[in-house]
N, C-alpha and C positions, 0 to 999 in steps of 0.2 A: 551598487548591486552587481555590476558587471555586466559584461556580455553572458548569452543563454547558451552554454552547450549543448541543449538539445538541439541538431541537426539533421543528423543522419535523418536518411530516408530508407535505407534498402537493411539488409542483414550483413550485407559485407562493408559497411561504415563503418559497423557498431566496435564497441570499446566498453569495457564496464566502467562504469564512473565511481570514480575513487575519491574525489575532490573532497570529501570531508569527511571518510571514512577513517577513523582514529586506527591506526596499524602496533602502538605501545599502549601497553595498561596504565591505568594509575593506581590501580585498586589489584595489584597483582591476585588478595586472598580470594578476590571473586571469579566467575565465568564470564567471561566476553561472549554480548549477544550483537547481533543485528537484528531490529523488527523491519517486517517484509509486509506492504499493507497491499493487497491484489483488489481489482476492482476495473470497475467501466471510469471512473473520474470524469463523466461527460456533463455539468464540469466539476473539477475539484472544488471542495467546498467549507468554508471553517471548520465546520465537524469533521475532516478529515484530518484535518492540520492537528486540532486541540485533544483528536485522539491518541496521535503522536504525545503530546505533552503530556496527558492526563495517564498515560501508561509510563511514559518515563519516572513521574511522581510515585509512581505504584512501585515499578520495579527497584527504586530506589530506597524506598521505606521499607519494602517488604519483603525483597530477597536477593539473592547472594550474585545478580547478576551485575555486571558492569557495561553498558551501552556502549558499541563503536559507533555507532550509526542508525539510520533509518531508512529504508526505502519503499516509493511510492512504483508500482509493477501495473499500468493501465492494459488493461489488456486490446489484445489485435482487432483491426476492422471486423475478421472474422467471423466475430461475435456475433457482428447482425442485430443489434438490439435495437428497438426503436427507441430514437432520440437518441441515437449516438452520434458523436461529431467526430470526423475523422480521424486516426490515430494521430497525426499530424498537428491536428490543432489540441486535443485532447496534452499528448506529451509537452507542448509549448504552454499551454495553463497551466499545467503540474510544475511547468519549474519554474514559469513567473512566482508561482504561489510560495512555495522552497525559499525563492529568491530575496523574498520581500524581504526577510532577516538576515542579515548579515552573519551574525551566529547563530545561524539555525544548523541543524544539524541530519537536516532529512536532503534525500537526492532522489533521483527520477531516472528509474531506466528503465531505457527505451528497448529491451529484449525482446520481450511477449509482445509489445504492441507492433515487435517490425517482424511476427511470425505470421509466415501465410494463412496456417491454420490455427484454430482455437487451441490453447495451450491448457492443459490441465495445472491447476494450483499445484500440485504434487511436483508435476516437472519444474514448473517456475524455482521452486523453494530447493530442487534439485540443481538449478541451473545456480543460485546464489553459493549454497554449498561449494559448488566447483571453484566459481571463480575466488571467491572469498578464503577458503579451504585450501582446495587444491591450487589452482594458480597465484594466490597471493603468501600461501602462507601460513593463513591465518593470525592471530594477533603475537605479537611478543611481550614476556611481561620483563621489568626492570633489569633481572637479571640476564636475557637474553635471550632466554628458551623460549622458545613458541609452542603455542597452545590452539588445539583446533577452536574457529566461533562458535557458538550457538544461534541457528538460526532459526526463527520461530514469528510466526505468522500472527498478525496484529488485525483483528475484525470485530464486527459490531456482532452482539447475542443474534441475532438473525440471521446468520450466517449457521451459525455452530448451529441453530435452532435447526437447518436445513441436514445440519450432515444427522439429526436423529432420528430423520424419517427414511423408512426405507427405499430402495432403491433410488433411491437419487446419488449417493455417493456411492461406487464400489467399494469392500472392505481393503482390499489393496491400497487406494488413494489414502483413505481415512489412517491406515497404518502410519503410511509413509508422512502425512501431515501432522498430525497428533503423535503417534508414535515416535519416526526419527526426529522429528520437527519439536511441533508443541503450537502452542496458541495462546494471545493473549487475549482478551476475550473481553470487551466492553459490555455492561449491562445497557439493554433498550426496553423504551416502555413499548410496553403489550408483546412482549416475549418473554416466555415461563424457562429459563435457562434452568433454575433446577432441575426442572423436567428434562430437559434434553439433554443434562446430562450423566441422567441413570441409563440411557442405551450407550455413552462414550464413557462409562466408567472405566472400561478398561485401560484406556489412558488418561485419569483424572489425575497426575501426579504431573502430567504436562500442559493439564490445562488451567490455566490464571485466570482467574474473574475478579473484574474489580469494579466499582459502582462510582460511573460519574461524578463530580461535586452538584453537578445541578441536569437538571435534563434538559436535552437539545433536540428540538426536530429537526434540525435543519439538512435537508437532502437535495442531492443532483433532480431529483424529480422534479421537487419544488421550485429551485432556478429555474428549470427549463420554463416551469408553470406560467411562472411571474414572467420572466424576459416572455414571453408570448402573449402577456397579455397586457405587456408595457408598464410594467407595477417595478417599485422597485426590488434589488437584490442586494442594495448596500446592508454589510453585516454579513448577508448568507454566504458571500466568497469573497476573497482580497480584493481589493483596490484595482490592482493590476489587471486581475483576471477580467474583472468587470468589463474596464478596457479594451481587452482585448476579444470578449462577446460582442461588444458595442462595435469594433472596429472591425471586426470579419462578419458580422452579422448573425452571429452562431443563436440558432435556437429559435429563431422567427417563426420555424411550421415543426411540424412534426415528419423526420424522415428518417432512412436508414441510413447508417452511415456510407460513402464511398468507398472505394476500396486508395489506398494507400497511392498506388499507382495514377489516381487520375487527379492527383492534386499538380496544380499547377506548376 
């Protein structure tokens, strides 16, 4: 598996992690995407992972895009959620989990989680643009010419379910995610996705729904559930991760997370 590049602590470490992000086509006649999955990961969990796959399966059968990559974007202490574990531990379970495959093809960066403040999804998906885009490039196909990526935001229906209620999302944000972006969009039980998305019609040509093989509860809430009340969590998160809840103690009581800075 390797040693774990997640390190960095502060914002002037950081680096964007490229390490298995594909920079040549193989599929020149397609689009080169990157999916971006944003989220608390406290902790990351099968269902995060298999969402990955399960959308790879989709966007392979069903449209004209070509995969460079994957990334996992947890977001910052800032957040304040209860039952968050500090960005610290949170980014080191995101890439044991990455890691456990040798050919996996997902990465973990650590941007949003080592920002002071709460990061809007909009900026985040702003921020991959740049690096990805602008400082890298973008992809090149066989013949040499380079082509900007597509990057576009990878989330469960209850998510999208939220951006159709009002004011919760400003129409700005919603532009620039759906709009410049896009979305791929998992179906969940007890969310009416049709529904929510006759008020995001206006960008339905960027947003992809596709319907699990089979249906999964499995959530960060739930871990937390069980690890607290000593039940077990094999299946809900990898092997590794598990480990390393057991070995820092993460999730014992219910608290808010630290801030970044007071980690050891």
């Amino acid at each position: 598996m390797g040693s774990l590049p997640i390190s960095v602590q502060s914002p002037s470490d950081y680096s964007f992690p490229k390490n298995r992000l594909k920079t040549t086509q193989n599929e020149p006649s397609k689009d080169p995407l990157v999916l971006v999955a944003c989220g608390s990961f406290s902790p990351v969990t099968t269902l995060h992972l298999q969402m990955f796959e399960m959308a790879s399966e989709f966007i392979k059968s069903t449209t004209q895009f070509e995969i460079m990559g994957g990334y996992l974007s947890p977001v910052s202490d800032a957040y304040n959620k209860q039952g968050l574990a500090s960005a610290v531990h949170r980014l080191r379970m995101c890439d044991l989990a990455v890691n456990e495959k040798s050919d996996s093809w997902l990465m973990v960066d650590p941007w949003e989680a080592l920002q002071p403040k709460y990061t809007l999804t909009a900026e985040v998906l702003d921020h991959f643009g740049h690096e990805i885009n602008d400082n890298l490039g973008g992809a090149m196909k066989p013949d040499g010419s380079r082509v900007p990526v597509k990057i576009m935001m990878l989330a469960g229906a209850d998510l999208i379910e939220t951006m159709s209620l009002p004011r919760i999302w400003s129409h700005e944000d919603l532009q620039c995610i759906l709009g410049d972006y896009g979305a791929f969009v998992v179906s969940r039980k007890g969310t009416d996705i049709e529904e929510a998305l006759k008020s995001l019609k206006k960008w339905k040509e960027n947003i992809y729904v596709f319907e699990p093989p089979s249906m999964n509860d499995t959530s960060s809430t739930k871990v937390r559930a069980y690890v607290k009340k000593r039940q077990s969590i094999g299946n809900l998160t990898p092997d590794p991760v598990i480990g390393y809840i057991e070995e820092h103690g993460l999730y014992q009581k219910d608290e808010i997370s630290p801030k970044m800075a007071d980690e050891g």
